[in-house]
C-alpha positions in Angstrom: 153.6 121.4 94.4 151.7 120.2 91.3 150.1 123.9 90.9 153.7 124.8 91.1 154.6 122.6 88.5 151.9 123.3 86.1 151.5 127.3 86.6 154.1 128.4 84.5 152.2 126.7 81.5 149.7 129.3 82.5 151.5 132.6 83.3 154.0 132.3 81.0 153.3 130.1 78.1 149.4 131.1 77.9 149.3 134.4 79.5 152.3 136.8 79.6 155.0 135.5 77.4 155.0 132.7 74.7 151.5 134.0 73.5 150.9 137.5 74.0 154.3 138.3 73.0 155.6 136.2 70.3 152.7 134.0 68.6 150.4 136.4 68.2 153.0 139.2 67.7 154.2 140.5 64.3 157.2 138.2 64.2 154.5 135.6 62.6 153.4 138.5 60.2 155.3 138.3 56.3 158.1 140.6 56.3 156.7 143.4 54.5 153.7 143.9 56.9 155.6 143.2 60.2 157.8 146.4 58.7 154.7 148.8 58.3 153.7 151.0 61.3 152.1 149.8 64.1 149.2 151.8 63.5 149.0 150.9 60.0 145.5 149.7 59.2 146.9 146.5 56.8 149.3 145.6 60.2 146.4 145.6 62.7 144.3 143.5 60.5 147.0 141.2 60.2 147.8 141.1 64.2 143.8 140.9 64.4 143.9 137.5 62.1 146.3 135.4 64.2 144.6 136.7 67.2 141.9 135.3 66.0 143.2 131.8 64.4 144.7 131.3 67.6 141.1 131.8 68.9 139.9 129.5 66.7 142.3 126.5 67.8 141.7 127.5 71.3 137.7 126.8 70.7 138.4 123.3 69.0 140.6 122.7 72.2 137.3 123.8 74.5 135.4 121.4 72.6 137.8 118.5 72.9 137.4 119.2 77.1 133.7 119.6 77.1 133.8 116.1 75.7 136.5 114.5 77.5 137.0 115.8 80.9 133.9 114.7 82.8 133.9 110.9 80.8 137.7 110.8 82.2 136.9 112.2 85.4 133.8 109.6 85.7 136.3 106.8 84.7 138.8 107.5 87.2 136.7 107.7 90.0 134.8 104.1 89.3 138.6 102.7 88.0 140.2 104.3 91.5 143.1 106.1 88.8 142.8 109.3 89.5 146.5 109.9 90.0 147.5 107.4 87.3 145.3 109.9 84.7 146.9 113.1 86.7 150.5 112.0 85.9 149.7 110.9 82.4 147.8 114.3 81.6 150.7 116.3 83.2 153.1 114.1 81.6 151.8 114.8 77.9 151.9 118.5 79.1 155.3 118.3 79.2 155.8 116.9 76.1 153.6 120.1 74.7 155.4 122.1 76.0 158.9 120.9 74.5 157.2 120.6 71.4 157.2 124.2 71.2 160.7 125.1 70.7 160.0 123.9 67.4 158.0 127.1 66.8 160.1 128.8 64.7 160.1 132.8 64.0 158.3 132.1 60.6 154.6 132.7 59.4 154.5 129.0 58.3 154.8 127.7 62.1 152.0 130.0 63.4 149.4 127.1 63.4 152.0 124.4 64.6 152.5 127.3 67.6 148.4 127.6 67.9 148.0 124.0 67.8 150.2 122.6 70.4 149.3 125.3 72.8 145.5 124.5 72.7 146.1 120.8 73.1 148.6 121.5 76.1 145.5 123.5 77.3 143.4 120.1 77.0 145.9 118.5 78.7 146.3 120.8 81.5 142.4 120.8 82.0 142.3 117.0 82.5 145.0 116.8 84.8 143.1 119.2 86.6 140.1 117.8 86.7 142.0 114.8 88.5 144.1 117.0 90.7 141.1 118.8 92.2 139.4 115.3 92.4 142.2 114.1 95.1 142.0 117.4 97.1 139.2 115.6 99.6 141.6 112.5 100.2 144.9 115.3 101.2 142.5 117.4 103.4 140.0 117.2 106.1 136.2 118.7 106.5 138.0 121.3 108.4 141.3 122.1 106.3 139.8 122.0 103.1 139.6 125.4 102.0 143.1 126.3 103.9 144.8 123.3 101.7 142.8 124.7 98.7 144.0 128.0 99.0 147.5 127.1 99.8 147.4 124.7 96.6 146.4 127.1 94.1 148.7 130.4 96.0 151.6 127.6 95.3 151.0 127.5 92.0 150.9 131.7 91.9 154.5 131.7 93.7 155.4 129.3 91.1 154.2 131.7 88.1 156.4 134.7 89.8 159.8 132.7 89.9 159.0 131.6 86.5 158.4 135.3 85.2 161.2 136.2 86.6 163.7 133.9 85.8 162.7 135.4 82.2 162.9 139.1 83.2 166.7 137.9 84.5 167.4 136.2 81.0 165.9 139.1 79.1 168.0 141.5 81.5 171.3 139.7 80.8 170.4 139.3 77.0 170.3 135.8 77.5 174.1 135.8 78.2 175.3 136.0 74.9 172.8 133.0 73.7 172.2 133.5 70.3 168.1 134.7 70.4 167.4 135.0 66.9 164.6 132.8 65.1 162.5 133.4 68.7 165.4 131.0 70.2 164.4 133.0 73.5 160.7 132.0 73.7 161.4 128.5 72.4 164.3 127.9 74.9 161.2 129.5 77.9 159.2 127.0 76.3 161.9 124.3 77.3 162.5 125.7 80.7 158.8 125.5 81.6 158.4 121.8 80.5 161.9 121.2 82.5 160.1 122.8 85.5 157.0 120.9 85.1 158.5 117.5 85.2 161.1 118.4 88.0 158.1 119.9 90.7 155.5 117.5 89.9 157.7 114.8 91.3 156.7 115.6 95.1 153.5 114.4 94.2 154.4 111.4 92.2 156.2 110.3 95.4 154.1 111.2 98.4 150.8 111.5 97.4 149.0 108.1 97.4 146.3 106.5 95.0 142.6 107.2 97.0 140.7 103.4 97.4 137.9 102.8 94.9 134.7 103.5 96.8 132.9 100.2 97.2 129.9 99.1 94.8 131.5 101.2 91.5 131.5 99.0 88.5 134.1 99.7 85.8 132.4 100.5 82.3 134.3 101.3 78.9 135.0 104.8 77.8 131.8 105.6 75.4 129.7 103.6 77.9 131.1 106.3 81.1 128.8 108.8 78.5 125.7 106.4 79.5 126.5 106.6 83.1 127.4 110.1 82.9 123.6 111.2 81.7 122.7 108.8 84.7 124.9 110.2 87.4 124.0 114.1 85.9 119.8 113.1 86.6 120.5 111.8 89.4 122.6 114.8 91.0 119.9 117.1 89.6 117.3 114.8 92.2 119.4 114.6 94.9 121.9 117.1 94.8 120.7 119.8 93.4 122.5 122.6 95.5 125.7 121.3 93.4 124.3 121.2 90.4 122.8 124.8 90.0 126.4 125.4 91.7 127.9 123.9 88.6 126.0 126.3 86.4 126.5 129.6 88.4 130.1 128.9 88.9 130.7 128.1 85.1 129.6 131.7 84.6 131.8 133.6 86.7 135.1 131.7 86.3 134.7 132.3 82.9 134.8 135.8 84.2 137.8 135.3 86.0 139.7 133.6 82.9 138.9 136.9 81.5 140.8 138.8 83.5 143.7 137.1 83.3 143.5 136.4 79.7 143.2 139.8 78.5 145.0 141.7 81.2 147.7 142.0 79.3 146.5 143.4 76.3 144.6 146.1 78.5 148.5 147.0 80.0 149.8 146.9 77.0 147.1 148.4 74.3 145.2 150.6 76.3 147.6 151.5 79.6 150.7 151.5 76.9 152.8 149.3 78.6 155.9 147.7 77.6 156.9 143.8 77.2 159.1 144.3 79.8 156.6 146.0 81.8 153.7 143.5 81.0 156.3 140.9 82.3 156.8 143.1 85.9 153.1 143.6 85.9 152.3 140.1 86.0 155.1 139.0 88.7 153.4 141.6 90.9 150.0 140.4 90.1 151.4 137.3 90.7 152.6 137.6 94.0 149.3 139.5 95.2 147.4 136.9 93.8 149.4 134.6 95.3 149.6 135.9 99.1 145.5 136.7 99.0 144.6 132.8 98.1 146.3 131.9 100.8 145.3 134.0 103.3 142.1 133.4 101.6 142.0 129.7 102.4 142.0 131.1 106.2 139.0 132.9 105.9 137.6 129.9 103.3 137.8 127.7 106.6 136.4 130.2 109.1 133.5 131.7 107.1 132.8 129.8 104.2 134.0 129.8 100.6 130.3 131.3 99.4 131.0 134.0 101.8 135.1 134.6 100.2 133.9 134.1 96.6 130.9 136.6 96.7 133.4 138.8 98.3 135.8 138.6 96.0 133.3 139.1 93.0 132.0 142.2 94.5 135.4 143.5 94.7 136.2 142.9 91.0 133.2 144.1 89.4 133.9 147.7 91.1 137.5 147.3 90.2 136.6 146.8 86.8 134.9 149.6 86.5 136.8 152.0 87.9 139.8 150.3 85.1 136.9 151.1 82.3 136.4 155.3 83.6 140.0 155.5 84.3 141.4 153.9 81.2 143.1 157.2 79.8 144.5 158.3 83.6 147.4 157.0 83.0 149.3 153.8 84.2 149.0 154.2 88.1 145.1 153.3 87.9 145.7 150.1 86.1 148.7 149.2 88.7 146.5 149.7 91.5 143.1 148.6 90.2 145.2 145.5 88.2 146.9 144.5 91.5 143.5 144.5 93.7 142.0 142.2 90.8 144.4 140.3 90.9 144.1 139.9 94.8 140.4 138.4 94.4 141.0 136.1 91.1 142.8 133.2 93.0 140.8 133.4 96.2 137.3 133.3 94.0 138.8 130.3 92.1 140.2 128.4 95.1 137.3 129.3 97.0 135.0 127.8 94.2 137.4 124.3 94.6 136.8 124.0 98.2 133.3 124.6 97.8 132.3 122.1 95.1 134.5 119.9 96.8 132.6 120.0 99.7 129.1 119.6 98.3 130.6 116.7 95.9 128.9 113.2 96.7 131.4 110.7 98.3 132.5 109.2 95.2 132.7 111.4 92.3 134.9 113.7 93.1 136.3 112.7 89.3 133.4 112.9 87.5 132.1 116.1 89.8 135.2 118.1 88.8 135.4 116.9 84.9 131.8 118.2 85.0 133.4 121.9 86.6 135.3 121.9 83.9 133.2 120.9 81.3 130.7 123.3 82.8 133.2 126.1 82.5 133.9 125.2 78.8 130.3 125.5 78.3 130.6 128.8 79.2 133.9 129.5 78.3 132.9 131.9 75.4 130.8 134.2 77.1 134.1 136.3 78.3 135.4 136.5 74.9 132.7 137.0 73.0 131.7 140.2 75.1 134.8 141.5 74.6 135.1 141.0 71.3 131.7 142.6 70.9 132.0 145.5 72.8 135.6 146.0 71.1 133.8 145.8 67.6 130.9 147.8 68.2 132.6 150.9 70.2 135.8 150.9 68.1 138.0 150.9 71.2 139.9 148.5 73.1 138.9 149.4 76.9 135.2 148.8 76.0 136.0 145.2 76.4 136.4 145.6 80.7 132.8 146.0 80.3 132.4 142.8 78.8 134.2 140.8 81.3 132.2 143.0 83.5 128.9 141.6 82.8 130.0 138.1 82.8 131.2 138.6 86.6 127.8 140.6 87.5 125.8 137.7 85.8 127.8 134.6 88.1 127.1 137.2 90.8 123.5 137.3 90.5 123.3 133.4 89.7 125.4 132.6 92.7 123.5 134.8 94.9 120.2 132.3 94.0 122.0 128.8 94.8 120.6 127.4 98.1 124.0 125.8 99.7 124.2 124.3 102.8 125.0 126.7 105.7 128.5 127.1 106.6 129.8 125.4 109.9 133.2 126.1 111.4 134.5 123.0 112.3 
């Protein structure tokens, strides 16, 4: 229930609404530029700028992870909290997510909007680290991938109810609410914090505190960064399977953020989508996305979660493609190719969970997943940068599925290299 809780931070607040729609939109442009035509060259540039400051907060927030998460992780595992630091972490990302009904419809709240986004971000990656930290004390050697995938397909349900509960308000013009002053997205704001604290309360009361292993010895916060270095050299001796897994896997879910994060500016800029229709898109993509992890935990269990997430990747790069020659077809290509995307993301990422967690050493789980994390921040820029890039140099907007493109092909290749323990059914 905790991906539940949390997902609508990341469907609707990062993804499909809050962001794509209203911070970055021309409603945070001065008046006399938001009234110019769209295709006005002074309006894009303008658009183009907050894009890009929120960009900029968004890196300062990747920083703040790559140097928190795995020192956090690493102290919850030898201080046996890692459900204490879970709660807190999803707690403040709550309070993030209240704070932003205070983003007025004015240019002079844009960065207040950027800002408070990009640290609920932080806060939603270290609650995460310490969620997928407990997933080897809820499961067994046999049901991990299964609990995995039905985890993370929770959390997709959870992002479809969320969207449309919006699509219903947006339907029934809010029923008679006064919207003006971006009322709507700050009241969304509200009802996604609301939702967060309301559905993480199944795990605050049944999930129970794993025992610290025996032999850890508590050390201070900027000493964890001393044992960190340790615990990294030593994982590179005697785990190395997890640590080149670290590194390959950084790559492509970096790849896998992409497609999210910039599949709704493809429906929207290139396939010409409307809001409302961004909004339907992502319920649908939701609810594939959603149904495949789950099913996908089945087949996790059965033959392996290198086996689903080299799948999976296979599947995207050709579907990517196909988006990229087929990007002036019309819409029907995007909903087809969009939806079958959509279908691998969640299994490749709960697949990746499962698989980490099951090449993890007994005993830092925490400091394991803060380094997946931090490992993915590391590469975090690679899927952005590429599209960027491409966008720049070809003067279009579709050039940038070739970007994410290459950042799939090159976790692909990487993946394809690590030497992991066979699979066993159990």
């Amino acid at each position: 229930m905790w991906d539940w809780a949390t997902q609508p931070f990341n469907s609707v607040i990062l993804t499909f609404v809050f962001v794509s729609l209203y911070l970055v939109s021309d409603t945070f442009l001065p008046a006399d530029i938001a009234a110019l035509d769209a295709s006005d060259p002074v309006k894009e540039r303008a658009l183009a700028e907050l894009s890009s400051g929120y960009g900029f907060v968004t890196f300062w927030a990747g920083i703040a992870i790559l140097v928190l998460a795995p020192a956090l992780g690493q102290s919850a595992d030898r201080a046996g909290r890692k459900k204490r630091w879970l709660l807190v972490a999803t707690a403040l990302l709550a309070l993030t997510q209240f704070a932003l009904f205070f983003v007025h419809a004015d240019p002079a709240y844009f960065w207040f909007g950027a800002v408070t986004v990009a640290i609920g971000s932080v806060f939603s990656e270290i609650a995460g680290v310490n969620y997928n930290a407990l997933l080897v004390s809820v499961s067994t050697p046999k049901t991990i991938g299964k609990v995995s995938g039905l985890g993370w397909g929770m959390g997709y349900i959870g992002g479809i109810i969320a969207l449309a509960i919006v699509v219903v308000l947006n339907a029934a013009h809010w029923f008679g609410i006064d919207t003006s002053g971006g009322m709507a997205y700050r009241l969304i704001a509200v009802g996604c914090a609301v939702w967060t604290v309301v559905f993480a309360i199944p795990l605050v009361l049944n999930v129970p505190e794993p025992p610290t292993m025996p032999g850890t010895k508590r050390v201070n916060f900027f000493a964890s960064y001393v044992e960190l270095v340790k615990d990294i050299i030593r994982l590179f001796r005697s785990h190395r399977p997890t640590f080149w897994f670290l590194l390959a896997s950084a790559v492509y879910r970096d790849g896998l953020a992409g497609v999210f994060a910039f599949g709704g500016v493809l429906a929207a800029v290139v396939f010409g989508f409307s809001s409302n229709q961004v909004i339907i898109f992502g319920i649908a993509a939701n609810v594939v996305a959603g149904i495949a992890t789950i099913f996908a935990g089945r087949l996790d269990d059965r033959y392996g979660a290198r086996a689903v997430i080299i799948s999976a990747l296979s599947i995207l790069i050709a579907m990517a493609l196909v988006v990229f020659f087929l990007h002036d077809a019309g819409q029907l290509p995007f909903w087809i190719c969009g939806l079958i995307l959509s279908a691998c993301v969640g299994p490749a990422q709960a697949a990746s969970r499962s698989l980490l967690a099951r090449v993890t050493p007994a005993g830092m789980q925490g400091e394991i997943f803060g380094l997946y994390a931090t490992t993915g921040r590391v590469a975090s820029f690679l899927a952005p940068g590429l599209w960027a890039l491409l966008i720049a140099w070809f003067g279009a907007t579709y050039w940038g599925i070739l970007g994410i493109m290459i950042v799939l092909l090159a976790g692909l290749i990487l993946l394809l290299f690590v030497r992991l323990p066979k699979h066993v059914r159990l």
